[in-house]
C-alpha positions in Angstrom: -21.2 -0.8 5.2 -19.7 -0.8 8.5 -18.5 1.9 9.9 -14.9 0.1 10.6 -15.1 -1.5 6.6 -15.3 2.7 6.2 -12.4 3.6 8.0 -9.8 0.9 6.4 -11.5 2.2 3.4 -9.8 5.5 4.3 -6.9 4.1 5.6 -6.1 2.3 2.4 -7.0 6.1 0.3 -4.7 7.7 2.7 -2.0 4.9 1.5 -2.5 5.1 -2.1 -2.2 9.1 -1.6 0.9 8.8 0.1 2.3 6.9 -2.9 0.9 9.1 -5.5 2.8 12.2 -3.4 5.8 10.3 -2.7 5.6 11.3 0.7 7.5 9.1 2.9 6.4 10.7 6.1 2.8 10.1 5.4 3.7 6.7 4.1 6.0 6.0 7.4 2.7 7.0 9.8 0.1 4.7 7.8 2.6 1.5 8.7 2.5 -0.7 11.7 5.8 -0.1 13.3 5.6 -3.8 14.8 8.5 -6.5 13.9 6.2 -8.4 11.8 5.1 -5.9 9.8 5.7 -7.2 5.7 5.8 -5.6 2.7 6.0 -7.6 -1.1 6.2 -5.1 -4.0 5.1 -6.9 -7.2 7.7 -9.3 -8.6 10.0 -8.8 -5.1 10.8 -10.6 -2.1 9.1 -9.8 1.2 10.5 -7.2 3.4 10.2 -7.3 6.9 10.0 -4.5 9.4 9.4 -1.1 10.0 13.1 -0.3 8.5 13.5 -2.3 5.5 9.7 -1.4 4.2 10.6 2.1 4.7 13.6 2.1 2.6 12.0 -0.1 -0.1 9.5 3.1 -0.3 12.3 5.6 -0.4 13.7 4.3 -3.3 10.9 3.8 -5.1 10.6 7.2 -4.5 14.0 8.8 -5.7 13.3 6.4 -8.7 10.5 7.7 -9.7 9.6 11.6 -11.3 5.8 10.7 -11.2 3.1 8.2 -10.5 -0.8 7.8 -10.7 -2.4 5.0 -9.3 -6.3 4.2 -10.0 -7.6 1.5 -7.7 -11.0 -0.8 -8.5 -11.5 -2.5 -4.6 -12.6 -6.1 -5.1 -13.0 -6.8 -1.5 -13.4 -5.0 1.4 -13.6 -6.7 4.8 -13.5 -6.2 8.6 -13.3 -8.7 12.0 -12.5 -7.1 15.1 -9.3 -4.8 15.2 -8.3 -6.8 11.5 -9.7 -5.7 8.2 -8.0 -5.9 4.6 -9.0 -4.3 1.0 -8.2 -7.0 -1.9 -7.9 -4.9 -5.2 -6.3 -3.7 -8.5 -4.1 -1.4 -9.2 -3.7 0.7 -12.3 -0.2 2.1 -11.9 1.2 4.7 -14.9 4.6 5.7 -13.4 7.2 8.2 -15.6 11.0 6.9 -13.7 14.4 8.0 -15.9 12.3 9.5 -18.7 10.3 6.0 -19.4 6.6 5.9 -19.3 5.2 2.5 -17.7 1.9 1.0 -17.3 1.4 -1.5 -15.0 -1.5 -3.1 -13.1 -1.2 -5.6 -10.1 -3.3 -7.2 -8.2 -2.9 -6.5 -4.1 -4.1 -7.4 -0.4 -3.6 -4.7 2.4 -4.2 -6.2 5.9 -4.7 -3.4 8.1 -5.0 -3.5 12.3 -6.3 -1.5 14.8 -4.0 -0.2 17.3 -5.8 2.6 19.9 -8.1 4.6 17.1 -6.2 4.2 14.1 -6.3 1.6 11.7 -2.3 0.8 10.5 -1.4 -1.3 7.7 0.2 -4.2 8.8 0.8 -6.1 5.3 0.9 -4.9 1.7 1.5 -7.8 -1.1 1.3 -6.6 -4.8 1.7 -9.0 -7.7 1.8 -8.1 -11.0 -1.7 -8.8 -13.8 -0.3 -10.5 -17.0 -2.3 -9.9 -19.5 
């Protein structure tokens, strides 16, 4: 494996972590801050921008009391300063006392700016099983 397939590998852990944590300051720096940055949560619209993808975060967030997320990567591919990870996600998430299991399916695009690979465009849609 590449050694930039490696490090949106990582980049794609350190997204998933900042989820699982809630952090939205670690979730804030893995983001392009570019214009057309776009986020689509499972089942949502697309959110576009820096701004609006933060506050979708932050209220998933305050909404939630705890979250787990295992991941099984399907694909894993990098051209140049692009690169994305295509793979499922098992989500158990506790929000207002409920306990619910989830599992979508999602692309991150990620882009190299300077050293760092920043992700650039997160779509999630749900698995019905």
């Amino acid at each position: 494996m590449s050694d930039d397939r490696q490090e949106i590998l990582a980049a794609n852990q350190a997204f998933y972590r900042a989820f699982e944590k809630k952090d939205i300051e670690a979730m804030s720096a893995i983001w392009s801050q570019g214009i057309g940055t776009v986020c689509i949560h499972p089942g949502r619209s697309a959110l576009r921008g820096p701004q609006a993808i933060r506050q979708s975060w932050e209220q998933i967030f305050k909404y939630t009391s705890y979250i787990e997320i295992d991941m099984e990567v399907i694909s894993n591919e990098a051209n140049g300063d692009l690169g994305y990870v295509v793979l499922v996600e098992n989500l158990l998430q506790v929000s207002g006392g409920r306990r619910i299991q989830a599992q979508s399916i999602a692309t991150n695009i990620f882009e190299r700016m300077g050293n760092n690979w920043y992700l650039v465009s997160h779509h999630g849609s749900p698995v019905m099983n």
